[in-house]
C-alpha positions as CSV (number, residue, x, y, z in Angstrom):
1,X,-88.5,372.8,74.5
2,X,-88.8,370.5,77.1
3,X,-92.2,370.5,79.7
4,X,-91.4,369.8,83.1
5,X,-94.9,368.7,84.8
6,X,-94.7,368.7,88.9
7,X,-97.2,367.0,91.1
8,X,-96.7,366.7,94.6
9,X,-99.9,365.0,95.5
10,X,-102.1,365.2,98.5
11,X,-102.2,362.2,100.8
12,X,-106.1,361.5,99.6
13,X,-104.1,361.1,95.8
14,X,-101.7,358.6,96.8
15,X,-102.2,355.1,95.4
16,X,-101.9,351.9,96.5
17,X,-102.2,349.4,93.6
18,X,-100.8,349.4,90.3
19,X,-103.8,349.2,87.8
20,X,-107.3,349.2,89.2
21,X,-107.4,353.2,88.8
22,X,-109.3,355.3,86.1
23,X,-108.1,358.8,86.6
24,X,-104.1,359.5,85.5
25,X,-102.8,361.9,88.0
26,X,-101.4,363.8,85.2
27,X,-100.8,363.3,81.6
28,X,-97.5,363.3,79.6
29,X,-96.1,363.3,76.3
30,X,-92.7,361.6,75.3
31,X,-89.8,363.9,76.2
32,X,-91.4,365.4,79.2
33,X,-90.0,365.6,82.2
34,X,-91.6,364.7,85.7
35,X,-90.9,366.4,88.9
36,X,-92.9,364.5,91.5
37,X,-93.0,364.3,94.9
38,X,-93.5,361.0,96.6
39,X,-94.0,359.7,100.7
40,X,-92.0,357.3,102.6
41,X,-93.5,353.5,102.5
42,X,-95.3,354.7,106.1
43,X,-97.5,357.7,104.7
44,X,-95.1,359.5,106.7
45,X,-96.8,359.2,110.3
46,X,-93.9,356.8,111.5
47,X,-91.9,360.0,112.8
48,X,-90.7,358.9,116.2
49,X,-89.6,355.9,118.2
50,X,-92.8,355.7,120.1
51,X,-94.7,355.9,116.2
52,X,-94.6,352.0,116.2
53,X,-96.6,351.1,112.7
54,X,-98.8,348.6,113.7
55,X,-100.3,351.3,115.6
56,X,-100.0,354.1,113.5
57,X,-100.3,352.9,110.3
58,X,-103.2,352.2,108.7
59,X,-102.9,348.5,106.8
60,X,-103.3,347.8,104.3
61,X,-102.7,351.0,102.9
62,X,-99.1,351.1,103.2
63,X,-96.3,351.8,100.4
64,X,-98.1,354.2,98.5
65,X,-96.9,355.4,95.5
66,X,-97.8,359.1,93.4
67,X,-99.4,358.7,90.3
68,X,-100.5,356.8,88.2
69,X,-99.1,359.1,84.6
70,X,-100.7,358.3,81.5
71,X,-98.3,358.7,78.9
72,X,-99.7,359.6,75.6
73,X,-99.5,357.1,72.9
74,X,-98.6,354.7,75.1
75,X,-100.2,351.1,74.1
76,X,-99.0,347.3,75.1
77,X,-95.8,346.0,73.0
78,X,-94.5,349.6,73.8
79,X,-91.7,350.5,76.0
80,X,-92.0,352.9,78.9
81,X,-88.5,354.4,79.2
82,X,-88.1,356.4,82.7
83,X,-84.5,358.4,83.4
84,X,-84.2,359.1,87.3
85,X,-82.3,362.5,86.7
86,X,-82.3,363.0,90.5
87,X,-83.6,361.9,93.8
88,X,-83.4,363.8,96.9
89,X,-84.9,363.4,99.9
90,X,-87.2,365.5,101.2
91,X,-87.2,365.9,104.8
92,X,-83.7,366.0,107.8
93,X,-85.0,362.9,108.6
94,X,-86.1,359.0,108.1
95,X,-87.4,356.1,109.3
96,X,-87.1,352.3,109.5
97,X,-88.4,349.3,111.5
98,X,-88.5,345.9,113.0
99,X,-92.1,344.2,112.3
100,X,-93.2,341.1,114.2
101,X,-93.8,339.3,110.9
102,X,-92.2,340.9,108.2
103,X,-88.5,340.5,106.9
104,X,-85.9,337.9,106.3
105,X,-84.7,336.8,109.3
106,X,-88.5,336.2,111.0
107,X,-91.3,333.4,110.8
108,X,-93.9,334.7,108.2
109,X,-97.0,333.3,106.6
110,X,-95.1,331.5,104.3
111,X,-92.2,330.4,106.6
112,X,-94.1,329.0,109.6
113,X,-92.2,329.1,112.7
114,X,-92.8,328.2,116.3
115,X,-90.7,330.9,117.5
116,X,-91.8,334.1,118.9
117,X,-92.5,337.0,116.4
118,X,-89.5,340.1,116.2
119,X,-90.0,342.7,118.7
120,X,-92.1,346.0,116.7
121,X,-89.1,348.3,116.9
122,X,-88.9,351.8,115.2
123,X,-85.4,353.8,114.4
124,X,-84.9,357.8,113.1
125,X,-82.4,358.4,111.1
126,X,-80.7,362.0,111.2
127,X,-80.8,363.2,107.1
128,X,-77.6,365.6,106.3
129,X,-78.3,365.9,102.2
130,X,-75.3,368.6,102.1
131,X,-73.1,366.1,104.0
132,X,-73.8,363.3,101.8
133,X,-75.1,361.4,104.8
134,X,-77.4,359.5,107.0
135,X,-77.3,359.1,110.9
136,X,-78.0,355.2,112.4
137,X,-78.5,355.7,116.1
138,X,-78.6,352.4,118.0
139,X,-81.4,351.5,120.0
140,X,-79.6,349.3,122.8
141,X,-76.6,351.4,123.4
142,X,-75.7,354.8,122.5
143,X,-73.7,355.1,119.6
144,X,-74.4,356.7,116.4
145,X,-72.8,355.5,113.1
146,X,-72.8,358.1,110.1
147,X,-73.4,356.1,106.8
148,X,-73.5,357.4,102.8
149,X,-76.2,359.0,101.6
150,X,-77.1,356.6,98.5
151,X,-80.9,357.8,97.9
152,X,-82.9,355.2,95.5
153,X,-86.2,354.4,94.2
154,X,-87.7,350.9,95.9
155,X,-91.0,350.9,93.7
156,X,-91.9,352.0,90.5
157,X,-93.6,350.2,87.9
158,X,-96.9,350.2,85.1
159,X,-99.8,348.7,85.4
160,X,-100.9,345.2,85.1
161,X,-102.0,343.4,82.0
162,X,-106.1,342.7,81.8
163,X,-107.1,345.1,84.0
164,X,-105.6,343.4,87.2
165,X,-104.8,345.5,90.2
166,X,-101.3,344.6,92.2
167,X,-100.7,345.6,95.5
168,X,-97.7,348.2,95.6
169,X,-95.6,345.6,97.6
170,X,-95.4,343.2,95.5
171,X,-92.7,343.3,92.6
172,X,-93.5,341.8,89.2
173,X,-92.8,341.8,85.5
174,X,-95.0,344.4,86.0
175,X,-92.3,346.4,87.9
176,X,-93.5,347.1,91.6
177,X,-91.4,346.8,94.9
178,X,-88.2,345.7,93.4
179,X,-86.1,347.3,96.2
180,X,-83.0,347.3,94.4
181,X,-80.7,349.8,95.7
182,X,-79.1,350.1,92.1
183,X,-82.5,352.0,91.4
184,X,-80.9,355.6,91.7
185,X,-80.0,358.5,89.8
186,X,-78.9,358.3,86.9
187,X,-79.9,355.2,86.3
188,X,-82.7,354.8,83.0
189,X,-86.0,351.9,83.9
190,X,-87.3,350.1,81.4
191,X,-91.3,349.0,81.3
192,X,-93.1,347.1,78.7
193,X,-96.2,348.7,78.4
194,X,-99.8,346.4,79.2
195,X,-102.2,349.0,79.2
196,X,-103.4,352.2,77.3
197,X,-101.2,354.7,78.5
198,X,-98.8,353.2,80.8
199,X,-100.1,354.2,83.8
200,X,-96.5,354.3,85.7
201,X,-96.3,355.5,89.3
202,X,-93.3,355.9,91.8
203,X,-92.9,355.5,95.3
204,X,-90.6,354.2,97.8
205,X,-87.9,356.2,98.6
206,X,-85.2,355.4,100.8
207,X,-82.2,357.2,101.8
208,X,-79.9,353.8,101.7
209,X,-80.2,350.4,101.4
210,X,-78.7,347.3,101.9
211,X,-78.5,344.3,99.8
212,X,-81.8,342.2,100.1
213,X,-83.4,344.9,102.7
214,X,-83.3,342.0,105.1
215,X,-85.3,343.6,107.9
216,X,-88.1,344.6,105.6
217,X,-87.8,347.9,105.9
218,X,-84.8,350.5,104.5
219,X,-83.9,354.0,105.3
220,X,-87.7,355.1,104.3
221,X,-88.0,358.8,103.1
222,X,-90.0,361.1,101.6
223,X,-88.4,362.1,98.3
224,X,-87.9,364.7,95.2
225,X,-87.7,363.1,92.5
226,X,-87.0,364.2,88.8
227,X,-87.6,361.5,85.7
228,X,-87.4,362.0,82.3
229,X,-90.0,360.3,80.1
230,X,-89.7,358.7,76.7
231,X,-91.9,355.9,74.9
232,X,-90.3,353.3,73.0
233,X,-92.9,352.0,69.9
234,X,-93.2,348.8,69.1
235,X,-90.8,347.5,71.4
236,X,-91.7,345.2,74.0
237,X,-89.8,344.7,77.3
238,X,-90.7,341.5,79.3
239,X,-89.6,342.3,82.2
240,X,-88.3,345.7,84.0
241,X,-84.4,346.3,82.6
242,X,-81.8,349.4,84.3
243,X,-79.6,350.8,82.2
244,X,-76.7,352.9,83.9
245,X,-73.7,354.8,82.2
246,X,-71.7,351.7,82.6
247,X,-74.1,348.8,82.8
248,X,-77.0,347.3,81.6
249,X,-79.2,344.9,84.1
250,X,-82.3,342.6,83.9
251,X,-84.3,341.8,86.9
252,X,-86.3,339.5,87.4
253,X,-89.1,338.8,90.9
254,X,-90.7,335.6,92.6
255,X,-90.6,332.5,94.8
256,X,-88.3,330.8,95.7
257,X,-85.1,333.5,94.9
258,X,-83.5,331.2,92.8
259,X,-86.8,331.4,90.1
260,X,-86.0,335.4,90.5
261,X,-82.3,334.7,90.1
262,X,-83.3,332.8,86.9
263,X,-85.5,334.9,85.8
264,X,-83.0,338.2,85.6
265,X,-80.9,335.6,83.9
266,X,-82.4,334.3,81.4
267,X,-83.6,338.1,80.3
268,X,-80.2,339.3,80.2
269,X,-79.0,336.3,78.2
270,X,-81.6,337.6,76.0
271,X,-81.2,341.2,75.8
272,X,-77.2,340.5,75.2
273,X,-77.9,338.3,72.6
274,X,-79.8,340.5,70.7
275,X,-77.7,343.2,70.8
276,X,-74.4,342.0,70.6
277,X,-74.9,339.6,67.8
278,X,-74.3,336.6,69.8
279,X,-75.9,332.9,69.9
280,X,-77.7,332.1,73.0
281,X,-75.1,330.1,74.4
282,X,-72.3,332.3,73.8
283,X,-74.2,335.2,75.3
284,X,-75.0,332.9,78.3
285,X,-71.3,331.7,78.3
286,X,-69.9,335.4,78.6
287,X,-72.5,336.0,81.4
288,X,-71.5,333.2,83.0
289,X,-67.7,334.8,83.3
290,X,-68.2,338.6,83.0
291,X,-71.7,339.1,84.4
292,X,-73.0,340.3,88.6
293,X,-76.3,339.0,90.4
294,X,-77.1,341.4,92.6
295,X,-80.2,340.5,95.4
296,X,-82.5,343.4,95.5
297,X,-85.0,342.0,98.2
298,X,-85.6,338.9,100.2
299,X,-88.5,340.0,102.1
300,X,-91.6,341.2,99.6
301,X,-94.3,338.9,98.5
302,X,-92.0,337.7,95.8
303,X,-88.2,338.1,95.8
304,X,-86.1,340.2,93.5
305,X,-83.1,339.5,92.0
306,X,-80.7,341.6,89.2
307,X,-78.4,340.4,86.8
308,X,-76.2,342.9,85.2
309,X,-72.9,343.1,83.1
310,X,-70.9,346.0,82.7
311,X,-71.4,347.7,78.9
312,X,-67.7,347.2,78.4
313,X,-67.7,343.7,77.5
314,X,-70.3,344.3,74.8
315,X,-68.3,346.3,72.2
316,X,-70.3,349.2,72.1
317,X,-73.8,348.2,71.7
318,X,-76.6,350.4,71.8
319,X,-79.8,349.3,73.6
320,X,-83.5,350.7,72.8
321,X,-81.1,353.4,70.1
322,X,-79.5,355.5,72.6
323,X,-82.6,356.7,74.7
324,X,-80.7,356.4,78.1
325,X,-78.1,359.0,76.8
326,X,-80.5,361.1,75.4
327,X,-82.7,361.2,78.6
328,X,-79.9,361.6,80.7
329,X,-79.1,364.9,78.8
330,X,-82.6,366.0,78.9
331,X,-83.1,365.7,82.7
332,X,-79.5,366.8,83.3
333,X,-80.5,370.1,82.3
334,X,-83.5,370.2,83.7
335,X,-82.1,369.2,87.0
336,X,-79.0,372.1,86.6
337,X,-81.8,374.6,85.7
């Protein structure tokens, strides 16, 4: 029989690094199921126009994620397999922003400009989860566009190798602030393990994204979320891999985007080659025809890219034996429970 564990957390329990904490907000075994409850990247006090986040938010303590879970029997070389059975948000409505110095299409710290700083602007989105959809109404005019409701997962990850503590913005192999909007149900994340027990934590929610989450902020939103939790032993996992009904994908984060673009490349290559049967250059070759890059962010402390090819083309390999379809099954019925 399966245990479902559920932890909505007080704000005081939220975290803000991967690694650096002692206490697991809960402890798992393999083949439990998580039903957690996370905040929006503003601690949820961004709820209005007027809420502009330099004012109301309280840096550097933004992003924050629930957990971390220790998973029992969890050590490095291990695989953390998590299966995002469903993610809903949890409140009719969302926010996103303009920041003076945030984003992709602004001077930062690391692209100096002369140019004045982006107006701090704040928008609310209307959330309609039995419509399927979310509400963009323009700040300059009025007009209100209705767009899908595509919710998705923009940080989750383990913790650091060697004790080290990352802030929950920045994406690593460590996972992190990926931002890629392919990070939604039904979707299974792979983690290599670096420390006793895991230590994974989620955060991060947004209603939709779009490709590079160019303004630096998404469709931010409170979320509940369901994950199914397995352990893969012995099995390492360099850097965080999705696995979807029809795909498998590798990502990969830094600077410039092209080191992330190679990154995610050069892991797929990999993973391909190893389970299709294939050299390194034919497995890079059939990438190079059959396989998608898609940017997940542009805007973090380091860039994330996401190679992917669809399972079709690899004749009905298997990875990490099957756990995706056996996690799917678990937290399916959990979810229809």
């Amino acid at each position: 029989m399966t245990d479902v564990i559920t932890h909505h957390p007080r704000p005081e329990q939220l975290s803000y690094t991967f690694g650096g904490t002692t206490e697991p907000a809960e402890r798992l075994n393999p083949g439990d199921v998580l039903r957690v409850y996370t905040e929006d990247c503003f601690g949820g006090v961004v709820r209005s126009v007027k809420d502009l986040p330099s004012q109301v938010v309280r840096f550097p303590f933004v992003n924050p994620v629930s957990g971390p879970f220790y998973v029992n029997g969890a050590q490095p070389g291990d695989t953390l397999a998590l299966h995002f059975a469903s993610i809903s948000p949890a409140r009719d409505w969302a926010a996103s922003a303009t920041l003076p110095h945030f984003g992709g299409l602004t001077g930062t710290s690391h692209t100096a400009t002369l140019q004045d700083p982006l107006q701090e602007r704040v928008w609310i989105y209307d959330v309609d989860v039995e419509a399927g959809l979310v509400r963009y109404h323009a700040s300059s005019i009025d007009l209100t566009i209705d767009l899908p409701l595509d919710p998705m997962h923009g940080t989750v990850g383990v913790a650091p190798a060697a004790g080290e503590a990352r802030s929950t913005i920045v994406p690593d192999s460590h996972g992190g602030n990926m931002d890629s909007p392919l990070l939604r149900a039904g979707v299974t994340v792979y983690l290599g393990v670096n420390v006793e027990g895991a230590m994974f934590a989620i955060g991060d929610g947004h209603c939709r994204q779009g490709a590079g989450e160019v303004t630096g902020a998404a469709v931010e939103a409170a979320m509940n979320t369901v994950v199914a939790v397995d352990l893969i032993k012995g099995v390492s996992t360099p850097w965080p891999r999705f696995e979807s009904d029809d795909a498998l994908m590798s990502t990969g984060s830094a600077r410039p985007l092209e080191d992330a673009f190679r990154i995610s490349q050069h892991d797929l290559v990999g993973w391909v080659s190893q389970l299709s049967g294939l050299d390194a250059l034919d497995a890079y070759q059939l990438l190079g025809q059959a396989g998608r890059a898609p940017v997940a962010n542009v805007v973090d402390p380091n860039y994330t890219m996401v190679a992917a090819i669809d399972k079709r083309y690899l004749a009905g390999a298997t990875a990490y034996a099957g756990v995706h379809e056996r996690l799917r099954a678990v937290g399916r019925q959990v979810v229809e429970d």
